[in-house]
Phi, psi and omega in degrees: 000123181266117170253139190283164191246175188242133155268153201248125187236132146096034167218129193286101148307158190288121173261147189282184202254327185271020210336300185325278130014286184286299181339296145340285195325307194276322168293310173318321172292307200320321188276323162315307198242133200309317219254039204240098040244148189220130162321328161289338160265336179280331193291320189272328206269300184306288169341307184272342145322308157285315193288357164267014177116340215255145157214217201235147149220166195077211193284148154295097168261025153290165201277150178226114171003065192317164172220000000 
């Protein structure tokens, strides 16, 4: 079954505060790991991202749970 996909229009994500800084971050994952862009490379990029100072601005775009 092919499901059509949605465009999300007019919504902004979250930028890092650091541009320099995630750059870095993300050619270090692009060189670890064979396999870029991977969830797994983007997560290790972020991570090490944070743990050097950087964080996020703009909106919360997770995904959130129904209950």
């Amino acid at each position: 079954m092919i499901v059509p996909s949605r465009k999300l229009e007019n919504v902004a994500s979250p930028k890092p505060t650091k541009p320099k800084l995630w750059a870095a971050k993300k050619a270090a994952a692009k060189r670890k790991f064979k396999v870029y862009p991977s969830a797994y490379a983007n997560a290790w990029a972020a991570k090490q991202y944070k743990a050097a100072g950087g964080g996020w601005t703009g909106p919360d775009n997770r995904v959130k749970r129904k209950r």
